[in-house]
C-alpha positions as CSV (number, residue, x, y, z in Angstrom):
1,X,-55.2,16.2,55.1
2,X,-57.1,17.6,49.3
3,X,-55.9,17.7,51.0
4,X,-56.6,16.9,54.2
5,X,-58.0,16.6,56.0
6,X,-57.1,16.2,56.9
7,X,-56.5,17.1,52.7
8,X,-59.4,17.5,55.1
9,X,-57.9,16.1,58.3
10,X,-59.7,15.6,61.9
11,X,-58.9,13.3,64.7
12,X,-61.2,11.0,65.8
13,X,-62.2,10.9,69.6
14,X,-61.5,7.0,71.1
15,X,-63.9,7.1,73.9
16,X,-63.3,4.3,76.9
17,X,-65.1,2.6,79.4
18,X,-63.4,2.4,83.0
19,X,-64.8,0.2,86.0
20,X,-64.5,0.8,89.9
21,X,-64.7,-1.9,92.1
22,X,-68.6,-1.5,92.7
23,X,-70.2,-0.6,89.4
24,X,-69.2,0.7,85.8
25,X,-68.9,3.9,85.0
26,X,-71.3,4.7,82.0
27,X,-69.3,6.0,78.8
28,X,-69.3,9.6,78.0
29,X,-72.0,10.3,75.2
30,X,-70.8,11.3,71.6
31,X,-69.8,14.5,71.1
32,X,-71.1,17.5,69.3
33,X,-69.4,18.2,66.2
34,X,-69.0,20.8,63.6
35,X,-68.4,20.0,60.1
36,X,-66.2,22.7,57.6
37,X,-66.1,22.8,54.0
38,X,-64.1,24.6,51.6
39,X,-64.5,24.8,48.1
40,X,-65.7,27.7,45.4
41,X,-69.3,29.2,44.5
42,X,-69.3,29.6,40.8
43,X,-72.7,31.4,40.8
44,X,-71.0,34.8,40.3
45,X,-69.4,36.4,37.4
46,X,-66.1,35.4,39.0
47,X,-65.2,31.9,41.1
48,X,-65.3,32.7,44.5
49,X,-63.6,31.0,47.6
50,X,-66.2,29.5,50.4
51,X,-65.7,28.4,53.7
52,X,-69.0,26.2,55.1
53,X,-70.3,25.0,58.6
54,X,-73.0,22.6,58.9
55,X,-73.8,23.1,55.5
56,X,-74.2,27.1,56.0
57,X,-72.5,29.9,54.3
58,X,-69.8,30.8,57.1
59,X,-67.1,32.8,55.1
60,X,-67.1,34.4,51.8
61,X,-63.1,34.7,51.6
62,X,-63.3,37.1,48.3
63,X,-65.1,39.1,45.9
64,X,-66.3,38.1,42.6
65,X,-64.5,40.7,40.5
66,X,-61.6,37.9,40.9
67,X,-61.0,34.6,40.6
68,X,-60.1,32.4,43.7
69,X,-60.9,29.2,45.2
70,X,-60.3,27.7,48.6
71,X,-58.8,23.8,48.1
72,X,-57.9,23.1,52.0
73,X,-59.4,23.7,55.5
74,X,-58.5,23.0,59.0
75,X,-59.5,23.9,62.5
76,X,-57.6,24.5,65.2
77,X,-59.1,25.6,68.5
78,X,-61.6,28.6,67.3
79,X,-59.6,29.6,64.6
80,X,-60.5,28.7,60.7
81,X,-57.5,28.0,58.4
82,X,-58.1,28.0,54.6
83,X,-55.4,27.5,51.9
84,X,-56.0,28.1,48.1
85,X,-55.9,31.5,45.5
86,X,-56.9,34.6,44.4
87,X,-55.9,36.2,41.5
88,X,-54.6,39.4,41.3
89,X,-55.2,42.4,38.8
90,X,-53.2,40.8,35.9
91,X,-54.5,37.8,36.3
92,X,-52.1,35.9,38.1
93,X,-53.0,33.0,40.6
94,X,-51.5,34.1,43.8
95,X,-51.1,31.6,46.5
96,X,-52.9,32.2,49.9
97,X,-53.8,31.3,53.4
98,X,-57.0,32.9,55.3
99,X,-57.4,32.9,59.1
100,X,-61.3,32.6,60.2
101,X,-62.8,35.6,57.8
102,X,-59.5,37.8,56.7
103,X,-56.4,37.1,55.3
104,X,-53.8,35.5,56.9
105,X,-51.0,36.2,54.0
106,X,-50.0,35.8,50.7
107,X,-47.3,33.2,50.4
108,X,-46.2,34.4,46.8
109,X,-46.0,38.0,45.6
110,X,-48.0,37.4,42.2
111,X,-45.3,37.7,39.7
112,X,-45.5,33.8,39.0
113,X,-48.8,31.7,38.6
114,X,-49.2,29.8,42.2
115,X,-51.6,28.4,44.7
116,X,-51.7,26.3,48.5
117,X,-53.4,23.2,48.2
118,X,-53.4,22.1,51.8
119,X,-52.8,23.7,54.8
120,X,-52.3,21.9,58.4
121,X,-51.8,23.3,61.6
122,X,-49.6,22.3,64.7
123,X,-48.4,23.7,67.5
124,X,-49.3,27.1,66.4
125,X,-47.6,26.9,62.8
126,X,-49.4,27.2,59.6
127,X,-48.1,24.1,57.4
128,X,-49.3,24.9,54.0
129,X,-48.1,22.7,50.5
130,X,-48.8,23.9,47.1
131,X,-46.6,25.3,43.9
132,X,-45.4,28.2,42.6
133,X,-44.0,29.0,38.5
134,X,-40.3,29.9,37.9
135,X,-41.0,31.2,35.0
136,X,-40.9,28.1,33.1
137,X,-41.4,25.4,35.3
138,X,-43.6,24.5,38.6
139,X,-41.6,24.2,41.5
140,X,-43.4,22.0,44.1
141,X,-43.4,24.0,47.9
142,X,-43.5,23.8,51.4
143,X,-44.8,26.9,53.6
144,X,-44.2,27.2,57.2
145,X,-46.2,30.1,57.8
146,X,-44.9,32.4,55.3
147,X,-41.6,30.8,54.7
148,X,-41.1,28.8,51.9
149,X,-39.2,25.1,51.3
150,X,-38.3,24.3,47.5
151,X,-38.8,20.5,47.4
152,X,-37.8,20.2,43.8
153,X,-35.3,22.2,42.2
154,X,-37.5,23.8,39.5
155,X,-35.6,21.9,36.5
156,X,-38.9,19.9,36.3
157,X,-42.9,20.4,36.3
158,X,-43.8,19.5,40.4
159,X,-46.8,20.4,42.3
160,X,-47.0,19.5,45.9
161,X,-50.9,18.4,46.5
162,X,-51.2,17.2,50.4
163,X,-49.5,18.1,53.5
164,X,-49.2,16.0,57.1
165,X,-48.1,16.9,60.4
166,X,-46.8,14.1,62.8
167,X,-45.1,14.9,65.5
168,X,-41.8,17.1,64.4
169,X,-41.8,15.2,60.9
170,X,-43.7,17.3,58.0
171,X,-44.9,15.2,55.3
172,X,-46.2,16.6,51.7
173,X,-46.9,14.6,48.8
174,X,-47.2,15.2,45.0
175,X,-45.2,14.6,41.9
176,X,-42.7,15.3,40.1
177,X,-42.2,15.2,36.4
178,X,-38.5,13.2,35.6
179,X,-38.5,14.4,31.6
180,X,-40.9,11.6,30.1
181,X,-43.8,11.0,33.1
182,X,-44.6,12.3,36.6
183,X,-43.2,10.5,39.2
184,X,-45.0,10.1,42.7
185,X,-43.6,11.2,45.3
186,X,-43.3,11.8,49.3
187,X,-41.2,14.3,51.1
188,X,-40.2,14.5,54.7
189,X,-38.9,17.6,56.3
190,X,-38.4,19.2,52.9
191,X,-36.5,16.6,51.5
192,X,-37.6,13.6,49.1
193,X,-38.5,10.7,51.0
194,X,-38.8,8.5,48.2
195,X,-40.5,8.1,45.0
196,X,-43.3,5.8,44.8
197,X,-43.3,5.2,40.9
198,X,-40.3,4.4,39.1
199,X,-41.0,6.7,36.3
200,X,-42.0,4.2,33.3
201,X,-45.4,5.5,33.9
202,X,-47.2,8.7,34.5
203,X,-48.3,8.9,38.7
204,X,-49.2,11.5,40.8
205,X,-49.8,11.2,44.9
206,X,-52.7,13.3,45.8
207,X,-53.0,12.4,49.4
208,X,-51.0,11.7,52.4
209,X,-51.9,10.7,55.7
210,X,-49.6,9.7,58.7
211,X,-50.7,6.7,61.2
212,X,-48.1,6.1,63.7
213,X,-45.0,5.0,61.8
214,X,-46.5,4.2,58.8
215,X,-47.0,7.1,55.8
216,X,-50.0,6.1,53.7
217,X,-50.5,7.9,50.7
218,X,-53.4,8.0,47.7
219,X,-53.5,8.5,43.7
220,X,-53.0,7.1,40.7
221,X,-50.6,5.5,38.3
222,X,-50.9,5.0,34.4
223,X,-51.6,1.5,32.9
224,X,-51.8,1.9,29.3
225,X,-53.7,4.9,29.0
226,X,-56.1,4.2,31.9
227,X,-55.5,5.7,35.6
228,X,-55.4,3.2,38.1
229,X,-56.2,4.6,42.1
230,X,-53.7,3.1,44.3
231,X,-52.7,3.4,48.1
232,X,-49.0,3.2,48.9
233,X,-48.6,2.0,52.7
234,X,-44.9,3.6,53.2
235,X,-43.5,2.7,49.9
236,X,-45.6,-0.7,48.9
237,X,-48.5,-0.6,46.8
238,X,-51.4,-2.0,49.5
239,X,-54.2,-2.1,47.4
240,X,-55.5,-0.8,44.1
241,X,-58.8,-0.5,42.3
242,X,-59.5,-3.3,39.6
243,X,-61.9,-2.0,36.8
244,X,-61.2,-1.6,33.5
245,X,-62.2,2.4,33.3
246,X,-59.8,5.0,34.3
247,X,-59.8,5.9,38.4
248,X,-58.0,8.1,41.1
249,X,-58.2,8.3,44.8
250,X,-58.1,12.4,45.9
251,X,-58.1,11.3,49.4
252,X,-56.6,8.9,52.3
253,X,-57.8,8.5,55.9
254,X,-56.9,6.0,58.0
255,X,-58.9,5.0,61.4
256,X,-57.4,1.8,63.3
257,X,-56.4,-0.9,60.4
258,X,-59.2,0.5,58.3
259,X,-57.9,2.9,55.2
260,X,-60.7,4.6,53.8
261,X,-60.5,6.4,49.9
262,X,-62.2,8.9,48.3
263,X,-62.1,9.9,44.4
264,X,-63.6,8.8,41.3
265,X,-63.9,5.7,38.7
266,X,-64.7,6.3,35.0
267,X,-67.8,3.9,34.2
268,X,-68.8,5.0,30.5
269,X,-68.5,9.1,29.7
270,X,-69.2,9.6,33.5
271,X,-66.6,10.0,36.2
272,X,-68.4,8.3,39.6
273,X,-67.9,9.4,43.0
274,X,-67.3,6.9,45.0
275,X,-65.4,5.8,48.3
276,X,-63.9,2.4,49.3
277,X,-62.5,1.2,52.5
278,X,-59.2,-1.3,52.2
279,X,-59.6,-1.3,48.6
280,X,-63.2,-2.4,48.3
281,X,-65.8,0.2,46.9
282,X,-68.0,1.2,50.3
283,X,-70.2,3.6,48.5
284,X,-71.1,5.1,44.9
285,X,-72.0,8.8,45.9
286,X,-73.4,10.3,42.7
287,X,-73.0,8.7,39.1
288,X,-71.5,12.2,37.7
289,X,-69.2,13.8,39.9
290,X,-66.0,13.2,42.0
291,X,-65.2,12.7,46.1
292,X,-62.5,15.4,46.6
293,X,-61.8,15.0,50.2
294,X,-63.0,12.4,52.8
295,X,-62.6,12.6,56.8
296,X,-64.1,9.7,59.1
297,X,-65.1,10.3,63.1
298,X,-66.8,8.0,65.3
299,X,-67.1,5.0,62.6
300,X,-69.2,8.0,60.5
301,X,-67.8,8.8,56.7
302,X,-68.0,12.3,55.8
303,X,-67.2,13.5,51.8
304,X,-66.8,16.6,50.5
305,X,-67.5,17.0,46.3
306,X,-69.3,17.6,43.6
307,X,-72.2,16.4,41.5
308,X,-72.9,17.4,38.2
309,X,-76.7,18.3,37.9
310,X,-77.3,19.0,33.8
311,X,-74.8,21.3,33.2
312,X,-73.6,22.4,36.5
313,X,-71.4,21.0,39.0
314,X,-72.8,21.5,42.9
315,X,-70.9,21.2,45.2
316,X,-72.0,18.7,47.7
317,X,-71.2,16.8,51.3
318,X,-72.1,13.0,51.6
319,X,-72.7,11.1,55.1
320,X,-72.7,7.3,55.6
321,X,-72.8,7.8,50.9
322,X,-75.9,9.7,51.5
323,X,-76.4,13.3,50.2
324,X,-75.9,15.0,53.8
325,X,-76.1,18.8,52.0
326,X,-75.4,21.0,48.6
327,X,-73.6,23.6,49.3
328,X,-73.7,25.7,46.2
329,X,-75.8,25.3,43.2
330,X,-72.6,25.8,41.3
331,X,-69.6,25.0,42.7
332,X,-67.0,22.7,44.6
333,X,-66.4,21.3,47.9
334,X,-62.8,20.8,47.9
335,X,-62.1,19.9,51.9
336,X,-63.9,19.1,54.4
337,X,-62.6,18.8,58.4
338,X,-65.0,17.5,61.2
339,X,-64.2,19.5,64.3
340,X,-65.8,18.6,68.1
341,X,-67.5,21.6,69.6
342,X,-65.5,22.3,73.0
């Protein structure tokens, strides 16, 4: 889950009560938790990829004498898993995953413009969905460690923007542009699952989470000229935000029957962060700035983003829609992923 998780994923912990035949046995008390952020530190002459714990520095993932950003995190176990870019000596975007500190790999070589923009882990396999140029064209991708899936052919502009493992199935979401608008779209397993637009309007998925059978999935579609955020439940449009300024959810994450969004609406010149829950706005985070990635554990809301303070953007984490932490005095939170201590 960007991601994340998810896009920013984490599993929430269901906590139950059991009885003996003489007297309850108490519940087990909450349990610790660590919260990770990824995003960039623009404070540098160069962007430069962060990983953050409880709103403390933990990893600075590369130098400022390049450009890079991290867009995805996820724990598993005691290990740190971070997706995003770095570019190279000419310039190039190349597409990477770090483990904990170091380098994990690159998944491109650098002689086309790419970069990961999730990463999930399972069963020891490094799930990571992003794009990379032919040339002409962005081909949309799908990395299983450092092996890559083509999910479009490359004929036309894709970018793959959220991946979600459930079981054996692999999900990724994104878009793909059919020669007039970009379509929405879901893939299973590498292959199209289906689209979610029908083309007459521009629509991109931003956000995929998995809940059983059911594949929900968060973004936008067009509506003459104006973006309207909307959640697909499988392939059905289940709800969609109303107001007459432009809007996107970056983020999906689903807890029970509850679907909780995070992204933006356009009220005036300002883009608002804000975050809803089954379609109705929960909480207006900062009046300048966007929710990039949202993750909820034990009936707690956590967002990861960015507020723009004068000139700047800081990059920010949000609990309950209160300011929780900045992070960077300029920067981005891209992903967050709420991790119980062992």
């Amino acid at each position: 889950m960007k991601k994340v998780i998810l896009v920013g994923a984490a599993v929430a912990a269901m906590l139950a009560t059991g009885f003996t035949a003489c007297k309850p046995t108490p519940p087990e008390p909450p349990k610790e938790i660590d919260i990770y952020v990824a995003g960039s530190d623009n404070t540098g002459a160069k962007r430069v990829a962060k990983v953050w714990k409880n709103g403390k520095e933990l990893y600075t993932l590369t130098e400022d004498s390049r450009t890079a950003d991290a867009h995805s995190v996820f724990v598993a176990g005691n290990d740190v898993y971070t997706a995003g870019y770095e570019s190279d000596d000419e310039g190039d975007y190349v597409a990477k995953v770090w483990k904990n500190e170091d380098e994990l790999y690159a998944l491109t070589s650098g002689d086309n413009y790419a970069e990961a923009y999730s990463v999930f882990v399972s069963e020891d396999k490094v799930y990571t969905a992003g794009y990379e140029s032919n040339g002409t064209k962005n081909v949309a991708k799908l990395w299983k460690n450092k092996s890559a899936t083509n999910l479009t052919t490359g004929t036309n502009e894709a970018v793959a923007y959220s991946v979600f493992v459930a079981g054996s199935n692999v999900y990724t979401a994104g878009y793909e542009h059919n020669g007039t608008n970009d379509v929405a779209k879901v893939w299973k397993k590498g292959s199209e699952l289906y689209a979610l637009t029908n083309g007459d309007n521009h629509a991109r998925a931003r956000s995929v989470f998995v809940a059983g059978e059911d594949v929900y999935t968060a973004g936008y579609e067009d509506n003459s000229g104006s973006w309207v955020a909307k959640v697909w439940k499988n392939k059905k449009v289940v709800f969609k935000v109303s107001g007459s300024g432009s809007s996107s959810f970056n983020s999906v994450y689903v807890v029970g029957e509850d679907i909780y969004t995070a992204g933006f609406e356009i009220s005036g010149s300002n883009w608002v962060a804000k975050v809803w829950k089954n379609g109705e706005e929960l909480y207006e985070l900062a009046d300048r700035g966007e929710a990039n990635c949202i993750v909820v554990y034990n009936g707690d809301v956590y967002v990861a983003g960015y507020e723009i303070e004068g000139s700047d953007f800081v990059a920010k984490v949000w609990k309950n829609g209160k300011e929780l932490y900045a992070l960077a005095d300029k920067g981005e939170a891209n992903s967050i992923f709420v991790a119980e201590r062992p």
